[in-house]
C-alpha positions as CSV (number, residue, x, y, z in Angstrom):
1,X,101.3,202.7,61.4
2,X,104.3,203.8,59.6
3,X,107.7,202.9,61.0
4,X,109.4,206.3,62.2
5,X,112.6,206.9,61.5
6,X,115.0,205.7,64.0
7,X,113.3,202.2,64.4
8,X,115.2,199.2,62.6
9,X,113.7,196.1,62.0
10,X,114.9,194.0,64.4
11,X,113.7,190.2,63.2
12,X,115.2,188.0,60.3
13,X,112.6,186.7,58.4
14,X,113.4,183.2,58.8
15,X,113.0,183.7,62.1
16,X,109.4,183.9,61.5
17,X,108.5,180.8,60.1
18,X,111.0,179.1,63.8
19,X,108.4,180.9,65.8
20,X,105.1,181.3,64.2
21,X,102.7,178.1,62.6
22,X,99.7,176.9,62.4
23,X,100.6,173.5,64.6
24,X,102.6,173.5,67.7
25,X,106.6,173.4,67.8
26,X,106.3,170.3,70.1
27,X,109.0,167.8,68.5
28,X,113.0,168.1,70.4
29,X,114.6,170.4,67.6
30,X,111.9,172.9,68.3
31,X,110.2,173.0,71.5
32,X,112.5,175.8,73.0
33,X,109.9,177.9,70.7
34,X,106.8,176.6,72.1
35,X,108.2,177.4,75.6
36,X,109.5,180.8,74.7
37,X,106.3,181.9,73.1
38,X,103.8,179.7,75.1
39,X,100.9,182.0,77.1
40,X,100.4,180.4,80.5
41,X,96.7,178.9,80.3
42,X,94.0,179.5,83.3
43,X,90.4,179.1,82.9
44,X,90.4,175.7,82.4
45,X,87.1,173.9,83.8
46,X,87.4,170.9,85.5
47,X,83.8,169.4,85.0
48,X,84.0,167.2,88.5
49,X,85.3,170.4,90.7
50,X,83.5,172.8,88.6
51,X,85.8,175.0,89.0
52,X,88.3,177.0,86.9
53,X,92.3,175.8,87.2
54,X,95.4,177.0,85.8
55,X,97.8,174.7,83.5
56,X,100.0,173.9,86.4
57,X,97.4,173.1,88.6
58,X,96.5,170.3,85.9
59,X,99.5,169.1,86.0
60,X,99.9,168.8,89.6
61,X,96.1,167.2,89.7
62,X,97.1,164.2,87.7
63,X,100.9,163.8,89.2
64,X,99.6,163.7,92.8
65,X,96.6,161.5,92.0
66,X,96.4,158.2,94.1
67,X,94.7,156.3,91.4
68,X,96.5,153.8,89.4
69,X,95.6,154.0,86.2
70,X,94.0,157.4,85.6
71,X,92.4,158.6,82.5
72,X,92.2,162.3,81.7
73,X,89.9,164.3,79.2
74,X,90.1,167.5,77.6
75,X,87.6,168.5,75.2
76,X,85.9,171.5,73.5
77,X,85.6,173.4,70.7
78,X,88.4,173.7,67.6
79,X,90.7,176.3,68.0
80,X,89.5,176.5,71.9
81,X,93.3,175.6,72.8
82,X,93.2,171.6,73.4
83,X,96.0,170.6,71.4
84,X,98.1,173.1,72.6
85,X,97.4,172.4,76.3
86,X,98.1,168.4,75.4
87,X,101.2,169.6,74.0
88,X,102.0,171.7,77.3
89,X,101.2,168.7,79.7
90,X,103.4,166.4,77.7
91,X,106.5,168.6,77.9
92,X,106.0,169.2,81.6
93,X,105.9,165.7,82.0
94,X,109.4,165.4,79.9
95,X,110.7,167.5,82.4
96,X,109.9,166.4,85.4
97,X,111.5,163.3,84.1
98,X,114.1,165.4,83.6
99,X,114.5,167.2,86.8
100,X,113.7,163.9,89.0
101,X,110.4,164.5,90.2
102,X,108.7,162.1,87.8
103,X,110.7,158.5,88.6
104,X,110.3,156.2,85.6
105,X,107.6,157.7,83.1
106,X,107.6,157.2,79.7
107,X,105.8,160.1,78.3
108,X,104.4,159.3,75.0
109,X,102.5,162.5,72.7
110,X,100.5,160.9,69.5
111,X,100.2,164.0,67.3
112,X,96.9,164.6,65.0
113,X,99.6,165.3,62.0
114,X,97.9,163.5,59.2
115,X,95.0,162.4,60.6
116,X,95.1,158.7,60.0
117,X,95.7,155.8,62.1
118,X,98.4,154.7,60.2
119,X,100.9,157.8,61.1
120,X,99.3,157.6,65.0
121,X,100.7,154.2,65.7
122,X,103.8,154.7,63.8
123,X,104.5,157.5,66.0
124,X,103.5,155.6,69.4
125,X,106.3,153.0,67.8
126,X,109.1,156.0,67.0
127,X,108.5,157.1,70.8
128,X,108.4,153.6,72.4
129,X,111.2,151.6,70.6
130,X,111.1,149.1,68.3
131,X,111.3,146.2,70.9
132,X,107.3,147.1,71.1
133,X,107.0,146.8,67.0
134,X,105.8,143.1,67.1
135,X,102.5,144.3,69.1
136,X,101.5,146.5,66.5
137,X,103.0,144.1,63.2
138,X,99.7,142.7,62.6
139,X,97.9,146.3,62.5
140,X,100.0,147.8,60.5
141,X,100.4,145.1,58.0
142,X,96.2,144.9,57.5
143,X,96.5,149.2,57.2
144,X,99.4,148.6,54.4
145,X,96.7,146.3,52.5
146,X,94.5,149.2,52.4
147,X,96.5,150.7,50.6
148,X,95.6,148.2,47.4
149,X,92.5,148.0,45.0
150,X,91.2,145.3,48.0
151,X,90.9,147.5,50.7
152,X,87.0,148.8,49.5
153,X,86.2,144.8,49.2
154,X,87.5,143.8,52.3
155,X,85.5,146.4,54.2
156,X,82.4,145.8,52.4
157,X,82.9,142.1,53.7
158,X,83.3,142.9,57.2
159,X,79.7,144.9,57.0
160,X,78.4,142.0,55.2
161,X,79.6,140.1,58.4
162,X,78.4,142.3,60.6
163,X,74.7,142.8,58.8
164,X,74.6,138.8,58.9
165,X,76.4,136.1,61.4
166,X,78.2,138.8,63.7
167,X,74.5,141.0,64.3
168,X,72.9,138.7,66.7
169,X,76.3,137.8,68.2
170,X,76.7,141.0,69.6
171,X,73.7,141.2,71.8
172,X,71.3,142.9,68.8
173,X,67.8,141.9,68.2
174,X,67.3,140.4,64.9
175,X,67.3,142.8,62.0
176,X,63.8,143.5,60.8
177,X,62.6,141.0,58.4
178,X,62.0,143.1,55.4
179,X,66.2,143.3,56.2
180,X,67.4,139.9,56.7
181,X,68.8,139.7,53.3
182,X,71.1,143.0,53.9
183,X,74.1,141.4,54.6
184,X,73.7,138.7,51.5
185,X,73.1,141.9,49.6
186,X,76.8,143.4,50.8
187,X,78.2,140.2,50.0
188,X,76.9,140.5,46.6
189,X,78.3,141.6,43.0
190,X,75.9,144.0,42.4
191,X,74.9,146.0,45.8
192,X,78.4,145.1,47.2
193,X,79.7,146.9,44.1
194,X,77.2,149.7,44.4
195,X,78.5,150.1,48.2
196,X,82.7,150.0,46.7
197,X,82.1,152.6,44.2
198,X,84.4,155.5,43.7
199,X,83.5,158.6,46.3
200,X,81.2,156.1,48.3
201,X,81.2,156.0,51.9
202,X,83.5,152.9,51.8
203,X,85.8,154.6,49.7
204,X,85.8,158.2,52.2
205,X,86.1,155.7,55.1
206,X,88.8,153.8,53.7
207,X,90.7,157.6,52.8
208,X,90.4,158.4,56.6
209,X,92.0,155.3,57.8
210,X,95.1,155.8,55.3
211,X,95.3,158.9,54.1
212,X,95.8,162.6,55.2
213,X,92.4,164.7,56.4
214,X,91.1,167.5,57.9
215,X,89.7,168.0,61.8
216,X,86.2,168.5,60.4
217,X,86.3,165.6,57.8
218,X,87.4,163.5,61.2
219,X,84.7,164.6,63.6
220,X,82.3,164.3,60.9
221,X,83.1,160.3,59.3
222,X,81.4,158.9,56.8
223,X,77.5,157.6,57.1
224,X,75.6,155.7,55.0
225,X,72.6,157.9,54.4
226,X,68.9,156.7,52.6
227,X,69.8,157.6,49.1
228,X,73.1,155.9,49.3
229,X,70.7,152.9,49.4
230,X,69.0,153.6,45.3
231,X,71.3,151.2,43.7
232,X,71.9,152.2,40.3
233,X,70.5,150.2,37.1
234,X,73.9,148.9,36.2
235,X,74.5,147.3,40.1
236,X,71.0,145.9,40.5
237,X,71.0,143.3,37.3
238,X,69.8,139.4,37.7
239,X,73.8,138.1,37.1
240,X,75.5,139.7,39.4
241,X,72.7,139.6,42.4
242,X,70.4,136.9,43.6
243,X,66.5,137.1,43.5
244,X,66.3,137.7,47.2
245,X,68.8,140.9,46.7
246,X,66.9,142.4,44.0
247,X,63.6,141.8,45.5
248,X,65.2,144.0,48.6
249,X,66.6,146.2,46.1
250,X,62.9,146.9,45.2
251,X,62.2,147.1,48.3
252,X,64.2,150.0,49.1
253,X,63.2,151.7,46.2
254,X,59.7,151.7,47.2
255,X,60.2,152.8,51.4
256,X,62.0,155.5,52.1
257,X,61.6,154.6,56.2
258,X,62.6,150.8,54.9
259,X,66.1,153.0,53.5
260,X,66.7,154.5,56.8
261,X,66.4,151.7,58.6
262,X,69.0,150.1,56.2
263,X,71.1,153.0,56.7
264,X,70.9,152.8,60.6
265,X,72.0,149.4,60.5
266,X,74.7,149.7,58.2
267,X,75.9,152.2,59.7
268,X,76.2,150.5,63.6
269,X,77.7,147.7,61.5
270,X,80.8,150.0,59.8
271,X,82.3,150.7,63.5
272,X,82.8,146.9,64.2
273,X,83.6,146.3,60.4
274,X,86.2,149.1,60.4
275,X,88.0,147.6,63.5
276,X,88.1,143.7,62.5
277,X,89.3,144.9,58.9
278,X,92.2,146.7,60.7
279,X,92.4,144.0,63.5
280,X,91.8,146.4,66.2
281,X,88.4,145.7,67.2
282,X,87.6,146.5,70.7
283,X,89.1,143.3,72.0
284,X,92.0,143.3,70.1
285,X,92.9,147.1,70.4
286,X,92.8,146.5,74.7
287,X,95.2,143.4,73.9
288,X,97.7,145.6,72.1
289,X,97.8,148.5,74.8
290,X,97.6,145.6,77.5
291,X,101.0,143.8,76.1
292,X,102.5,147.4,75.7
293,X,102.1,148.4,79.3
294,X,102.8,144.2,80.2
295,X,106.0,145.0,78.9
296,X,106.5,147.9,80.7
297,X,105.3,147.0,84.0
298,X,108.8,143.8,83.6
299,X,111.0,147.1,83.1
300,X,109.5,149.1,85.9
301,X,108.0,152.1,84.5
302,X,104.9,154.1,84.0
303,X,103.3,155.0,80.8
304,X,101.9,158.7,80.4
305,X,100.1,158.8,77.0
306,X,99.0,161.7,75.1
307,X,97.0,161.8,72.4
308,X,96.2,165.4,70.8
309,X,92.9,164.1,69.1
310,X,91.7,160.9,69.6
311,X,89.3,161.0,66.0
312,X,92.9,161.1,64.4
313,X,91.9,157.4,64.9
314,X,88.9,158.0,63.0
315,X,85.6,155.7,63.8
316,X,88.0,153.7,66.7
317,X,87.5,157.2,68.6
318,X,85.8,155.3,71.8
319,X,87.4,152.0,71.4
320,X,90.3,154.0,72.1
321,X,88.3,155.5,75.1
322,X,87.7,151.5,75.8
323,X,91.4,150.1,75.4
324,X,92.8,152.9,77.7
325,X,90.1,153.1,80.5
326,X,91.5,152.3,84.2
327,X,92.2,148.5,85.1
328,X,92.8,146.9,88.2
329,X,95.5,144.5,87.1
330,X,99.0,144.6,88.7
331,X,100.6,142.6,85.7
332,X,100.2,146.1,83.7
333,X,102.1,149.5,84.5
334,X,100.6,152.2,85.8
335,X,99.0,154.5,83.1
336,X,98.5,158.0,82.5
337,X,96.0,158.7,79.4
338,X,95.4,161.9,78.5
339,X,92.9,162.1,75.6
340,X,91.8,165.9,73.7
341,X,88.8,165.5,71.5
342,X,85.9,168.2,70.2
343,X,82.2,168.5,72.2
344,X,81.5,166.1,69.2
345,X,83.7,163.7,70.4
346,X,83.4,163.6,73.9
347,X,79.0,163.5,73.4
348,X,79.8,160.2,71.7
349,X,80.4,158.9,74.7
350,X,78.3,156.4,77.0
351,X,77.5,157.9,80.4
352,X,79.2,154.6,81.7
353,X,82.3,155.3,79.9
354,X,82.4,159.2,81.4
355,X,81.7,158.1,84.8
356,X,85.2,156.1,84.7
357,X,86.8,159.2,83.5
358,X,88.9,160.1,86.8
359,X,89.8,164.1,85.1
360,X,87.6,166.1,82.8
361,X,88.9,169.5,81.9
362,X,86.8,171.5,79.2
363,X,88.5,174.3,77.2
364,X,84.6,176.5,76.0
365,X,84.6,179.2,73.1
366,X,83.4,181.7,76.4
367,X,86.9,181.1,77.7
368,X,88.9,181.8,74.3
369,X,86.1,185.3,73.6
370,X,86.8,186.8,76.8
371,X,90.6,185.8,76.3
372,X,90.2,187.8,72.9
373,X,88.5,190.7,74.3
374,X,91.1,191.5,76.9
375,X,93.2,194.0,75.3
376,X,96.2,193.1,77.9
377,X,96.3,189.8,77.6
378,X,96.3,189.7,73.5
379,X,99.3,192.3,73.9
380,X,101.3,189.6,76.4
381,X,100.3,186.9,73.9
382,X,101.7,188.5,70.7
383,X,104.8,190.4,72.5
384,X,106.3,187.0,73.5
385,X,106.0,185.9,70.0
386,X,107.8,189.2,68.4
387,X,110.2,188.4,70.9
388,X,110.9,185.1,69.8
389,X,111.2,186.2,66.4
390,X,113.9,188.8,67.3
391,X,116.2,186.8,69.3
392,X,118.8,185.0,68.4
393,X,118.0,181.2,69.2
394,X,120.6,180.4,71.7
395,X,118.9,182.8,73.4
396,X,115.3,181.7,73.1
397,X,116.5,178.2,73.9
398,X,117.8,179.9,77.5
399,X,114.4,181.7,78.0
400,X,112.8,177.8,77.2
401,X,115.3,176.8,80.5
402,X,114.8,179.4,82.3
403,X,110.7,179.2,82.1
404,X,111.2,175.2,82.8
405,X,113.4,175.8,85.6
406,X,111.3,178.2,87.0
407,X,107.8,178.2,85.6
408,X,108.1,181.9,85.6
409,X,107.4,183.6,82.5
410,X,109.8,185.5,80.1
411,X,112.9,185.8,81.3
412,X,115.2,188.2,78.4
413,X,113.9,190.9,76.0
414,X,115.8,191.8,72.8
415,X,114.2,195.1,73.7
416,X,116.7,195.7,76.9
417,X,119.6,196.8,75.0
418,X,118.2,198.3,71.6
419,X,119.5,201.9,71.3
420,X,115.6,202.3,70.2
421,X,114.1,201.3,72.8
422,X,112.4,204.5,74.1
423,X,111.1,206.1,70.7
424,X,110.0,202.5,69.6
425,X,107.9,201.9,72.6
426,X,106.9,205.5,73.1
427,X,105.2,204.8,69.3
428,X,104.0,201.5,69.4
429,X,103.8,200.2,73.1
430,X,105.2,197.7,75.2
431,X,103.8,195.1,77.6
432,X,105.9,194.5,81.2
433,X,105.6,190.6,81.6
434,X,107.4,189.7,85.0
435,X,109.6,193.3,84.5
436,X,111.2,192.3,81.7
437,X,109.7,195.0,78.6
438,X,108.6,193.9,75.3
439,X,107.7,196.1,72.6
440,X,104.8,195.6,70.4
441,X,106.7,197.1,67.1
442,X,104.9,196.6,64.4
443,X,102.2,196.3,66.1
444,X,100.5,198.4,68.9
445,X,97.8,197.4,71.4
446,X,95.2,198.4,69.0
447,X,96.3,196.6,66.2
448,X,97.2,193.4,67.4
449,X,94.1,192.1,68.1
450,X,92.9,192.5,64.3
451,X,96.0,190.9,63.7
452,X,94.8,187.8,65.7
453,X,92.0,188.1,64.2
């Protein structure tokens, strides 16, 4: 539709890029957007009620909890709204430190950001203080080191480990016997080198723990597969392997179901290997959460932890589910841990480890395509953003206080006093959210939808 005229444009285009992006506006220069432009969420499923809540309702669920320690879950699909209801529950909890209501919480939101462990614990650090550095010193030291030509080497030694002393130690039958060479074999020049080459799985694993990625390359980590076990003429020569190594090398050429085997292995082997390489093994990763909260619990506080996507951690996904599960041990703050990960994420789970979930909330794709099939409701969603975009920001910062201090909706239109008004909304439409009018120029309720996409 044309713009009639009459009808200014009423936005500066760097107001655009303030309001509107692809991740949320959650850190302190910019959360005044978030709140201005935020859609109030309800049909939240909470798995133990089965019923559907609201986003405040959440909240109040885990504020008013008896428990302890409690340790929340939300999980569905991508683009489902998880991270942006994390992001919700961690600035309600900010101000209800704020207002009072919440006596000595330290709320605490790991982002996904980069994707790799290395940026979540520095930003657990930047939030707690550095007085907590020395719990994480020796982690982030060993995730430094991978940054050198050793890092594919040291993995590869820590399957090795793991394929040979380590396998019976933790509670595994013996490897078959046609295997009991596979961990010599990782140790080795040749099928050690085969496993470090470039593009490998060792390589892609390594590139998670370090380096910048993708939801989907997260949810979806590296696996040793069969083929991944033809080592190739150059790896599989009498110097740099021993005759037991090459005869399993032939060995794996000739059984496919011998390869997958392998691969099984390997693979159960490269989640232990991954966290004693990083030194945050299941143990150890419970010890550093353990001191944090110790340290805590001497200053008399709580800790409420939020963490947007717990495979930002990569393969330590469930040990993270492990380190932060409830504790009956006074010596340790109370603790709030609220965890978002995909349906992938959350089926990884043991049914042991679910049951001692105290809150499950899933966010389906049934929830988000009726959302997108309500013509009203995708009006409300894209007016508050058009309005955010046309004010000035002193003024969305007041509608940010105003929805805090009242947990109404918006609360000022740039609409109200626009000598346009009537002609613009008489062309394009408005919504009426709380009685304050919002046009949908340069939209209109048939458009924005497509525009959503």
């Amino acid at each position: 539709m044309n713009r009639p005229a009459g009808i200014p444009i009423c936005w500066k285009q760097e107001s655009v890029g303030k309001a509107i992006s692809y991740t949320a506006k959650i850190d302190e220069k910019q959360t005044h957007y978030f709140l201005a432009c935020h859609s109030p969420m309800s049909g939240i499923q909470d798995e133990k009620s089965k019923r559907k809540i609201a986003e405040e309702e959440l909240y109040k669920n885990l504020v008013t909890s008896s428990q302890r320690d409690k340790q929340v879950v939300i999980y569905g699909e991508p683009g489902a709204g998880k991270s942006h209801l994390v992001h919700w529950l961690k600035l309600r909890f900010d101000y209800g430190v704020e207002l009072g209501e919440l006596k000595k919480i330290v709320p605490v939101l790991i982002e996904r950001r980069s994707g790799s462990l290395k940026d979540a614990l520095t930003q657990l650090i930047e939030q707690l203080g550095n007085s907590f550095q020395k719990y994480l010193d020796p982690v982030q030291q060993a995730l430094e080191n991978l940054s050198h030509a050793t890092a594919r080497q040291s993995l590869v030694y820590e399957i090795s480990l793991e394929l040979g002393p380590r396998w019976t130690d933790r509670g595994r039958e013996k490897l078959d016997k046609r295997l009991k060479h596979l961990g010599q074999a990782c140790s080795s020049e040749g099928f050690g080198g085969w496993l470090r080459r470039d593009a490998g799985v060792v390589e892609e694993t390594i590139n998670l723990l370090v380096e910048s990625s993708e939801i989907k390359d997260r949810e979806e980590t590296p696996k040793f597969c069969p083929e991944d076990l033809l080592v190739k003429d150059r790896f599989r020569t009498r110097r740099k392997n021993s005759q037991e190594v090459l005869d399993l090398i032939d060995e794996l050429d000739d059984s496919e179901d011998l390869r997958k085997l392998a691969a099984d292995h390997m693979n159960e082997a490269l989640k232990n290997a991954i966290g004693e390489m990083v030194g945050l093994s299941g143990a150890n990763l419970r010890k550093v959460f353990d001191s944090i909260r110790e340290e805590l619990a001497l200053e008399g506080k709580q800790l409420a932890l939020f963490i947007e996507d717990v495979s930002a951690m990569s393969e330590l996904d469930v040990e993270i589910v492990n380190a932060l599960e409830p504790q009956d041990r006074t010596d340790l703050c109370p603790l709030i841990a609220v965890l978002g990960m995909t349906h992938t994420g959350y089926a990884k789970l043991r049914d042991n480890q679910k049951q001692r979930i105290e809150f499950v909330y899933r966010l389906d794709g049934e929830t988000t395509k009726t959302w997108a099939k309500d013509q009203e409701s995708l009006a409300r969603f894209t007016a508050r953003y058009l309005n955010s975009i046309r004010l000035d920001e002193g003024e969305v910062r007041q509608i940010a206080d105003d929805r805090r201090a009242s947990k109404a909706d918006v609360s000022r239109s740039k609409c109200t006093e626009c000598e346009a008004k009537a002609l613009c909304h008489s062309t394009f439409g408005f919504v009426d959210i709380d009685g304050v009018e919002i046009g949908l120029y340069p939209f209109s309720r048939a458009t924005a939808p497509r525009v959503l996409g």
